[in-house]
C-alpha positions as YAML, in Angstrom:
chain: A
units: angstrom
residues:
- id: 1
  name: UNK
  ca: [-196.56, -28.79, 36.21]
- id: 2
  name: UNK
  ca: [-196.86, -25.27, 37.87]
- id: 3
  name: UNK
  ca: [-193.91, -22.56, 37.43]
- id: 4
  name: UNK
  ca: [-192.17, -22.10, 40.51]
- id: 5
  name: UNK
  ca: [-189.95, -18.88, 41.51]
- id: 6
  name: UNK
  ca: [-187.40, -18.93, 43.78]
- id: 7
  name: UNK
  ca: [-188.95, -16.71, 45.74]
- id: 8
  name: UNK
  ca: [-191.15, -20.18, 46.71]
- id: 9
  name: UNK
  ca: [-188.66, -22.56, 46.49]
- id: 10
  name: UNK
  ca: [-188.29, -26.02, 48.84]
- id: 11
  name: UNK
  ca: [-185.14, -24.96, 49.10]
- id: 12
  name: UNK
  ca: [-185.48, -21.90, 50.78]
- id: 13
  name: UNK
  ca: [-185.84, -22.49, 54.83]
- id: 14
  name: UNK
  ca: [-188.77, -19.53, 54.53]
- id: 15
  name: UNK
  ca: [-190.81, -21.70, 52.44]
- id: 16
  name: UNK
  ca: [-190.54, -25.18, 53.59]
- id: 17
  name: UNK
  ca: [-193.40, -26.34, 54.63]
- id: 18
  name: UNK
  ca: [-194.36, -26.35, 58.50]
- id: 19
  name: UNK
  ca: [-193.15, -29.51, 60.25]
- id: 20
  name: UNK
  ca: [-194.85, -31.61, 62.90]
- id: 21
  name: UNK
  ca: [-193.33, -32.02, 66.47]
- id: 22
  name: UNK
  ca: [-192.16, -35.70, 65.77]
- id: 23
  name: UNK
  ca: [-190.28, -34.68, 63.10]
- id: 24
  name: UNK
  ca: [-188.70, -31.46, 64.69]
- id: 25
  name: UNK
  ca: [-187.77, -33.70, 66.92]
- id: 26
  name: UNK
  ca: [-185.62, -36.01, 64.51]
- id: 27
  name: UNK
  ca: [-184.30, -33.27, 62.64]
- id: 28
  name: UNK
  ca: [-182.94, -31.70, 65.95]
- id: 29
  name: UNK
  ca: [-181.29, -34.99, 67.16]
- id: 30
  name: UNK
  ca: [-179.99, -35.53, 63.29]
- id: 31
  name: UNK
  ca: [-178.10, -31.95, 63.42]
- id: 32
  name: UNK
  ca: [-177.19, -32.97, 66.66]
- id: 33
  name: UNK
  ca: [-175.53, -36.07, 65.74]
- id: 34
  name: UNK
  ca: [-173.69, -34.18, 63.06]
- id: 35
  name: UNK
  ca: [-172.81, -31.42, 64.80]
- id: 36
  name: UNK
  ca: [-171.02, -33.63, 67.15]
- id: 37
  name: UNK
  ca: [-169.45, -35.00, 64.51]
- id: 38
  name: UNK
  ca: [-168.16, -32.15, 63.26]
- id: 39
  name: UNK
  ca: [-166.44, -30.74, 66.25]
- id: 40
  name: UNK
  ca: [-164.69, -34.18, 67.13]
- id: 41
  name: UNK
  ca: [-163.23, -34.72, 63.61]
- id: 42
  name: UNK
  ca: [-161.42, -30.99, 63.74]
- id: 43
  name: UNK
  ca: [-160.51, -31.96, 67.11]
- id: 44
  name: UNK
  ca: [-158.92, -35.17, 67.10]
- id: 45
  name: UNK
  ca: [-159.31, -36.02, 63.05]
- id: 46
  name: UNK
  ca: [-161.65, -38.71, 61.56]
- id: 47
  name: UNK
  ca: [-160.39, -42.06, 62.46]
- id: 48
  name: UNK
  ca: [-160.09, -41.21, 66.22]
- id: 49
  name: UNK
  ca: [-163.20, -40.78, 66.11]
- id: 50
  name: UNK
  ca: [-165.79, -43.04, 67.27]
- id: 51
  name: UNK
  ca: [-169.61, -43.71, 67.44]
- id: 52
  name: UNK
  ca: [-169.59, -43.98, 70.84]
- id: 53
  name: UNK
  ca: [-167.94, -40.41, 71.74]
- id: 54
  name: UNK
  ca: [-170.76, -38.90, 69.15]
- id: 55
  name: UNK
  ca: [-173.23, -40.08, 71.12]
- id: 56
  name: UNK
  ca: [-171.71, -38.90, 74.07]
- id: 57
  name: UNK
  ca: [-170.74, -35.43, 73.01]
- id: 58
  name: UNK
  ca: [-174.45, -35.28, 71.20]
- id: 59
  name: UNK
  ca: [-176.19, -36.61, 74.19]
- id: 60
  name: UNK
  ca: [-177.53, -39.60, 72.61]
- id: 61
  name: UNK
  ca: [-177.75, -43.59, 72.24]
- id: 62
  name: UNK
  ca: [-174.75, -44.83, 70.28]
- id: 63
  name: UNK
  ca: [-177.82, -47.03, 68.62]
- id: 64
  name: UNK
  ca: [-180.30, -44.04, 68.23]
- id: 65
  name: UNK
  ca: [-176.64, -42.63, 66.15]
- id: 66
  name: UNK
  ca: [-177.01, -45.97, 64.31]
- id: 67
  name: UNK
  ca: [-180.56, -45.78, 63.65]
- id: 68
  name: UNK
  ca: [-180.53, -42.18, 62.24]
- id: 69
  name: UNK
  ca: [-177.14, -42.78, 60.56]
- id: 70
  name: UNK
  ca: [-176.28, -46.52, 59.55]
- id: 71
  name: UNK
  ca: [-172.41, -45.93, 59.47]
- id: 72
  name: UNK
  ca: [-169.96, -42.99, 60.57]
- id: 73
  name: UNK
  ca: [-169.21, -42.34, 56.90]
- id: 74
  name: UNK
  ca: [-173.51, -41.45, 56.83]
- id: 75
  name: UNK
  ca: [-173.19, -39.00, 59.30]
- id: 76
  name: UNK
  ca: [-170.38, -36.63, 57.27]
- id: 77
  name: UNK
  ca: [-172.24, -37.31, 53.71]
- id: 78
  name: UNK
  ca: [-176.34, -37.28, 54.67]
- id: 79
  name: UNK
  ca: [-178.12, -34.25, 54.76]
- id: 80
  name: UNK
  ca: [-181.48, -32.13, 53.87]
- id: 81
  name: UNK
  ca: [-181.30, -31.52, 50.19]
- id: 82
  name: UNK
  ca: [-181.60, -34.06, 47.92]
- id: 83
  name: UNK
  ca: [-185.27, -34.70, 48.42]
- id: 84
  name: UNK
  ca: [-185.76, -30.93, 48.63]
- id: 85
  name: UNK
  ca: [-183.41, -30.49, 44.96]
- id: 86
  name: UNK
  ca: [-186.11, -32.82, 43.15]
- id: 87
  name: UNK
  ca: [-189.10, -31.44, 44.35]
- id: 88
  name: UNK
  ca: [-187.93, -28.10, 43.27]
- id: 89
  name: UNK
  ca: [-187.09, -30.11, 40.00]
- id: 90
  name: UNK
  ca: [-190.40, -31.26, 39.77]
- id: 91
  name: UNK
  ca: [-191.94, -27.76, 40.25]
- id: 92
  name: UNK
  ca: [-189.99, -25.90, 37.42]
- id: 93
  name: UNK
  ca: [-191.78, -24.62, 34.70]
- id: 94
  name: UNK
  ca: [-192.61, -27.73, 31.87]
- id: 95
  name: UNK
  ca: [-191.40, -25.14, 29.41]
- id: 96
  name: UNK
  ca: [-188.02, -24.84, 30.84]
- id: 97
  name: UNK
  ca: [-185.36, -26.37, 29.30]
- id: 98
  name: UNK
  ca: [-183.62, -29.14, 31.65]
- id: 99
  name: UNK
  ca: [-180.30, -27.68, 31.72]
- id: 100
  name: UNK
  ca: [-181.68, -24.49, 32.93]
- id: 101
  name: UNK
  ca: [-183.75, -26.29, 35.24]
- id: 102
  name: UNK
  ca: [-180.53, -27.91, 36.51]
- id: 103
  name: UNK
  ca: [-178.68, -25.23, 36.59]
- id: 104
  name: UNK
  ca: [-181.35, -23.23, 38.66]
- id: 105
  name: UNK
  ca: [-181.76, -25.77, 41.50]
- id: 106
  name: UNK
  ca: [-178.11, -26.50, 41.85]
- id: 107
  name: UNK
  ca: [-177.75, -23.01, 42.66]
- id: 108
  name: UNK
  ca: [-179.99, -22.78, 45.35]
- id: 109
  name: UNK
  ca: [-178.63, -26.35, 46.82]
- id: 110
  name: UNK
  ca: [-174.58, -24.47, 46.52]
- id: 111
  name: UNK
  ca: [-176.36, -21.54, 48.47]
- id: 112
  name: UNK
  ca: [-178.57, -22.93, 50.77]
- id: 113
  name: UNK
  ca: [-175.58, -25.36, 52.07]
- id: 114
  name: UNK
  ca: [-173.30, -23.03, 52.39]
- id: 115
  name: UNK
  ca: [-175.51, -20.63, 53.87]
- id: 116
  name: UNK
  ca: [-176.40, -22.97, 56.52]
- id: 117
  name: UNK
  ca: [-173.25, -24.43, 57.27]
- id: 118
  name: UNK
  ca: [-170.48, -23.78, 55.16]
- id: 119
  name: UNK
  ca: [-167.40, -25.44, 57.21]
- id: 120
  name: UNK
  ca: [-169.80, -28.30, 57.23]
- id: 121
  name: UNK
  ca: [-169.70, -28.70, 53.38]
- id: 122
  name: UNK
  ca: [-165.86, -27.86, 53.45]
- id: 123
  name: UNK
  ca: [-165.38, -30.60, 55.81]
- id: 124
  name: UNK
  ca: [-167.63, -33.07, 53.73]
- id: 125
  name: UNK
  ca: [-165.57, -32.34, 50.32]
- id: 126
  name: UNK
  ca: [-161.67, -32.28, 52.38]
- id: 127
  name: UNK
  ca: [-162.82, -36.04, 53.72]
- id: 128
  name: UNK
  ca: [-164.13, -37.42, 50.86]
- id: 129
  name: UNK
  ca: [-160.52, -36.37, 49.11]
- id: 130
  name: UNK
  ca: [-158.85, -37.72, 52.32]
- id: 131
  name: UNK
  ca: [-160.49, -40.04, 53.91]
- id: 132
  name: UNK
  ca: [-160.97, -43.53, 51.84]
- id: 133
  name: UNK
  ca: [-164.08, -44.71, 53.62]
- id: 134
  name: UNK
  ca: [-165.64, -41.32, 53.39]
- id: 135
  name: UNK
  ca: [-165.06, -41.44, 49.81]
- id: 136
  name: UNK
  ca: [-165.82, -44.87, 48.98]
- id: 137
  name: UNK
  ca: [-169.77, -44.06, 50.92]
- id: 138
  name: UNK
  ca: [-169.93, -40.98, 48.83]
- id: 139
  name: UNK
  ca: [-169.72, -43.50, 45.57]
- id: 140
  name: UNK
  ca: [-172.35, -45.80, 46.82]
- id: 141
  name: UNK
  ca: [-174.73, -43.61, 47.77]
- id: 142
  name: UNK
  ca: [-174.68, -41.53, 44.69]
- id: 143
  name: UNK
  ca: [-177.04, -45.02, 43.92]
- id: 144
  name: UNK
  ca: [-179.86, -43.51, 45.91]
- id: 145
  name: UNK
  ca: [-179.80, -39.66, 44.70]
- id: 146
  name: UNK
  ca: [-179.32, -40.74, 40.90]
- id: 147
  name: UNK
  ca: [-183.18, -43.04, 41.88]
- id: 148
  name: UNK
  ca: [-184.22, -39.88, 42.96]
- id: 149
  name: UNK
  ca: [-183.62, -37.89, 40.22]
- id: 150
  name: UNK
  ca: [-183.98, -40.69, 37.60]
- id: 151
  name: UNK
  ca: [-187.63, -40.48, 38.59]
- id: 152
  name: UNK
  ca: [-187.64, -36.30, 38.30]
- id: 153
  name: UNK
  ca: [-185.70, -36.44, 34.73]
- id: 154
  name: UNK
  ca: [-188.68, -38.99, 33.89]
- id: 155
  name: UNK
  ca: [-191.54, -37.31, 34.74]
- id: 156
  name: UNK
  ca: [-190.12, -34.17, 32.20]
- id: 157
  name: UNK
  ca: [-189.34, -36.06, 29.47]
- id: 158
  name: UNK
  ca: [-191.74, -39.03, 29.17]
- id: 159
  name: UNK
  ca: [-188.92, -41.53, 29.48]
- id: 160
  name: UNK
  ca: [-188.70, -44.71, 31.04]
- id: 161
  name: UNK
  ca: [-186.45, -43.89, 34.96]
- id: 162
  name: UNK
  ca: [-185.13, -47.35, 34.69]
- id: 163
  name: UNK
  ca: [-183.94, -46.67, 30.82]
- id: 164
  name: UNK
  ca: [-180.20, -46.63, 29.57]
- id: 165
  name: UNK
  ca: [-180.57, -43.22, 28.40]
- id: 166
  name: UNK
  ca: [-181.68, -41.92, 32.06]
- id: 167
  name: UNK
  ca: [-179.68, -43.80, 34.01]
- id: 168
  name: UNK
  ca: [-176.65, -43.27, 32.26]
- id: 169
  name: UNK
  ca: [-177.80, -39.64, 32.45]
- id: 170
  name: UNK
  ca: [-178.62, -39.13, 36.01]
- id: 171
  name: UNK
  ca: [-175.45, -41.20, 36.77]
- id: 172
  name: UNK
  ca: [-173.37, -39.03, 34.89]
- id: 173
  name: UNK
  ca: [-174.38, -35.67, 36.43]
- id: 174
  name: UNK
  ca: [-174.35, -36.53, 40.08]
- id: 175
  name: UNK
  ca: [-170.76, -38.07, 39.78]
- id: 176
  name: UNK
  ca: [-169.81, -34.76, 37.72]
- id: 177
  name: UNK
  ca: [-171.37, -32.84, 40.56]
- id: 178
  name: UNK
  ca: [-169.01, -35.22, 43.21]
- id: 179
  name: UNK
  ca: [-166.00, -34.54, 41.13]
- id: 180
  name: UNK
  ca: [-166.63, -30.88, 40.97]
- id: 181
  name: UNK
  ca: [-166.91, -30.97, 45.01]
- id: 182
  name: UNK
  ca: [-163.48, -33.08, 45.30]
- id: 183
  name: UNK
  ca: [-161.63, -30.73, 42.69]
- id: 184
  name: UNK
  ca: [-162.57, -28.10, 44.97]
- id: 185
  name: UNK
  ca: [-161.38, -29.72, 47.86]
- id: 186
  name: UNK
  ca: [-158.08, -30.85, 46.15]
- id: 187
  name: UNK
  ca: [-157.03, -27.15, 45.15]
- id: 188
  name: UNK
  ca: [-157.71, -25.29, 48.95]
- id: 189
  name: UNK
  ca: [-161.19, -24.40, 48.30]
- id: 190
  name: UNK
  ca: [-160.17, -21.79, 45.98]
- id: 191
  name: UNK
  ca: [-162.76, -20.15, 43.85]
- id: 192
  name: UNK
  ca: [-166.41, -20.21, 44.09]
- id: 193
  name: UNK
  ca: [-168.18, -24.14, 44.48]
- id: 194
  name: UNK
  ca: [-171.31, -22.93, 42.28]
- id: 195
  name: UNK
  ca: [-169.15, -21.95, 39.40]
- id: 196
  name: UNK
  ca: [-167.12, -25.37, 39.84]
- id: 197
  name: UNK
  ca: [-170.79, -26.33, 39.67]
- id: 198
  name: UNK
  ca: [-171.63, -24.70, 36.57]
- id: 199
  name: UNK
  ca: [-168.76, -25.83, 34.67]
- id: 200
  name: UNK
  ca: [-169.39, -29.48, 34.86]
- id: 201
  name: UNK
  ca: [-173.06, -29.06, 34.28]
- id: 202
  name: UNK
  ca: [-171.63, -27.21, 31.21]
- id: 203
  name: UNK
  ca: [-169.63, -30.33, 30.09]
- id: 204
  name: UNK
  ca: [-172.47, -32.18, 30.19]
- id: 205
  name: UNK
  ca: [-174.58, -29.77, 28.08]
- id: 206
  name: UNK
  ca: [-172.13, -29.67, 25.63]
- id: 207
  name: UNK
  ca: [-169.49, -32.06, 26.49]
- id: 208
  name: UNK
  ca: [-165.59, -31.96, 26.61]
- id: 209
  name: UNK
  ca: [-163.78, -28.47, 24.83]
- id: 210
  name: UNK
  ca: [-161.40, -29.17, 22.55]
- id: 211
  name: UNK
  ca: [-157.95, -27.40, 23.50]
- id: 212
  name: UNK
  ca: [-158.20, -24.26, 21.24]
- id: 213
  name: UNK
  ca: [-161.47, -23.36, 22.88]
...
């Protein structure tokens, strides 16, 4: 496994690798889609709104918004970075411990999203507090990144991705990482989301304080 720098980092839009026109093409239409999205629910709120006027207002198919996003609740919670968070995973240094490694790509995830689009992410945490669909989606997809990084937390330590110990693991941090987000959400966005960030992946390092600490 080759050390990577953030300096070359997947996450960073600078670095990602050069994309063909086909898939230009479906990334545009995606941000389209949730763009649309976007502007509708802090119009008229969430349940107003339907497929139907995102696929107007985004100049689309309401089925090419069902083929890129398989329910409404997709379109709010899907985005860029979870295949980009485990190849950086994948790319750290062998020698690095995996909290740091953790730590380090969670990081640039927190920045890059709210770089890119940080009313989006606000948006994404107040309706998966508010909304119960929203949240309930967020629960069942954390299914498909916890795969994902099952397989990264494998490939470092020589453990079986479909063992106890790894599942239970990978489980554990993204719904830390979910509660982190909502806690956020709950209490006015105050504070900063990648310290929020750091102190779950801290209770998971070392687990719950006791109350004179």
């Amino acid at each position: 496994m080759k050390p990577m720098t953030a300096a070359h980092s997947p996450l960073s839009p600078a670095d990602r690798p050069q994309l063909g026109l086909r898939e230009r093409k479906k990334i545009k239409t995606r941000e389209a889609i949730r763009t649309a999205t976007y502007a509708l629910i802090k119009e008229q709120g969430y349940d107003a709104t339907t497929v139907e006027q995102i696929a107007e207002r985004a100049e689309v198919s309401p089925s090419t918004v069902f083929r890129y996003f398989p329910t409404k609740e997709d379109i709010v919670l899907t985005d860029e970075f979870d295949p980009l968070m485990v190849e950086e995973l994948r790319a750290r240094p062998a020698d690095e411990s995996w909290m740091d490694s953790l730590r380090h790509v969670m990081r640039l995830a927190v920045d890059g999203n709210m770089r890119e689009n940080p009313e989006a992410v606000r948006l994404r945490a107040h309706l998966g507090v508010q909304v119960p669909a929203v949240r309930a989606r967020m629960v069942e997809s954390m299914t498909e990144t916890t795969r994902m990084l099952r397989e990264a937390l494998a490939a470092r330590s020589g453990l079986d991705p479909d063992g106890v110990q790894v599942r239970v693991y990978s489980m554990a941090l993204i719904g830390g990482l979910m509660e982190a987000s909502l806690y956020w959400a709950e209490h006015d966005f105050e504070g900063d989301l990648r310290d929020l960030v750091d102190q779950a992946l801290t209770v998971l390092e070392h687990g719950l304080p006791t109350k004179n600490n």
